[in-house]
Structure formats: C-alpha cells, structure tokens
C-alpha positions as CSV (number, residue, x, y, z in Angstrom):
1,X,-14.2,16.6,8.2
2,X,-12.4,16.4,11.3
3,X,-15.5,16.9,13.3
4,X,-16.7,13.9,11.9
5,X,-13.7,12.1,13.1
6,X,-13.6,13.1,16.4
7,X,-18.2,12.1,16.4
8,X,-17.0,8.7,14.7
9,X,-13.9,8.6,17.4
10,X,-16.3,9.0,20.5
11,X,-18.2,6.5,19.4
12,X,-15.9,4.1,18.7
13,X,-13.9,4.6,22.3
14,X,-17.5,3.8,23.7
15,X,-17.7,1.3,21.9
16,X,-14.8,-0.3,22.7
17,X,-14.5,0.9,26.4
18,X,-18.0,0.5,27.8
19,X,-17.4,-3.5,28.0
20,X,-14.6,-3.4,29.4
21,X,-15.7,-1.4,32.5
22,X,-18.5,-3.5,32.5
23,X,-17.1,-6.8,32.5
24,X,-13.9,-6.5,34.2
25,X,-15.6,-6.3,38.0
26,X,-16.6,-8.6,40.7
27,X,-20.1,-9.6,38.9
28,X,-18.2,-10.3,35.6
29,X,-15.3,-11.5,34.9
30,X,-13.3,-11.7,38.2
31,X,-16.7,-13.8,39.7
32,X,-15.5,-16.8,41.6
33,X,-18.6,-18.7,41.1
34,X,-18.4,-18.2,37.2
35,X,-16.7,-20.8,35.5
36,X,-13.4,-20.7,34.0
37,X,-14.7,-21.2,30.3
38,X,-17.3,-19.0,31.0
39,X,-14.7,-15.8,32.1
40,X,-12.9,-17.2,29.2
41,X,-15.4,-16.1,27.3
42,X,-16.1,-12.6,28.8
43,X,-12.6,-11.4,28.8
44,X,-12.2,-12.4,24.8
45,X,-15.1,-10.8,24.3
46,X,-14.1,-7.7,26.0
47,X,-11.1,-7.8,24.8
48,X,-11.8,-8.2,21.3
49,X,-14.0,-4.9,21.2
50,X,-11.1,-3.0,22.8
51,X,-8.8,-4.5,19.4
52,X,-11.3,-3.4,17.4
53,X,-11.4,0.2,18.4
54,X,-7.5,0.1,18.6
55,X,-7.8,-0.8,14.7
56,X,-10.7,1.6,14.0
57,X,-9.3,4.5,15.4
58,X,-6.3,3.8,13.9
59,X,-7.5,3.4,10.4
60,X,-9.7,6.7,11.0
61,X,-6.4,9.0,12.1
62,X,-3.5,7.4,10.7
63,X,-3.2,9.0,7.2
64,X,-2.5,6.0,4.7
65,X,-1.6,5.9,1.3
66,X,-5.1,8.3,0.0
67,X,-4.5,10.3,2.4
68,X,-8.1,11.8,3.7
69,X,-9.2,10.4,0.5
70,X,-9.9,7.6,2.0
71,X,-12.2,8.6,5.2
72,X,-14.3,10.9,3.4
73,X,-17.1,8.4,2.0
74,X,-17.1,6.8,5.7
75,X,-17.5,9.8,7.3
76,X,-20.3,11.4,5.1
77,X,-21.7,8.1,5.0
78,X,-21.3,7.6,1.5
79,X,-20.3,4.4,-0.2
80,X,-18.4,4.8,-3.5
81,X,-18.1,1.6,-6.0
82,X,-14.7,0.8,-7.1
C-alpha cells in the first residue's frame, strides 16, 4: 500500500513540478516579447497544476475520515460503486 503511494506521489510531484520549471524561465513566462495576457495565461496554467498536486498529495497522505479505506480502490486501480 504505501508503495503505491509513494509511485502515485512521484508521479503527481512530476506532474505538478515539471511545468513549472518549464515555464517560469526566460523563453516562458518571464519573455519580454510575450504578451501580458499571454504570460497571464502560462503562469495560471502553471500554477494551477502545482494546486492540483498540493490537493492530490494531500488527499493521498492525509488520513480522512476512512482512514486508508479510502485510497485503497485508487491505488490498486479499482473503482468500487457506492
């Protein structure tokens, strides 16, 4: 189980990492000859995916009200109908 967590967790700090190294350098978003709206853009992009992975790896380690109950189907890759 935790194995799974910490696969799922590498994945997810990729995931929400990766563009922000990307983006945030002299081709990207700090480009003088971009446009505002346009840098507008790749910032919220970028920094919506780094939210995201905030959220996800905090849904995946903080224990809730099921306890592990709850990140078992996800992380077997099974879904379970209510």
């Amino acid at each position: 189980m935790t194995s799974a967590k910490v696969l799922v967790s590498i994945a997810v700090v990729g995931f929400a990492v990766v563009p922000v190294l990307a983006d945030f350098n002299r081709t990207h978003a700090t480009n003088p000859s971009w446009t505002g709206h346009a840098r507008y853009h790749v910032v919220w992009q970028a920094l919506s995916y780094l939210a995201l992975g905030a959220l996800a790896l905090g849904l995946l380690w903080v224990p809730g009200p099921l306890g592990d109950r709850a990140t078992v189907p996800a992380s077997e890759g099974m879904v379970q109908a209510a």
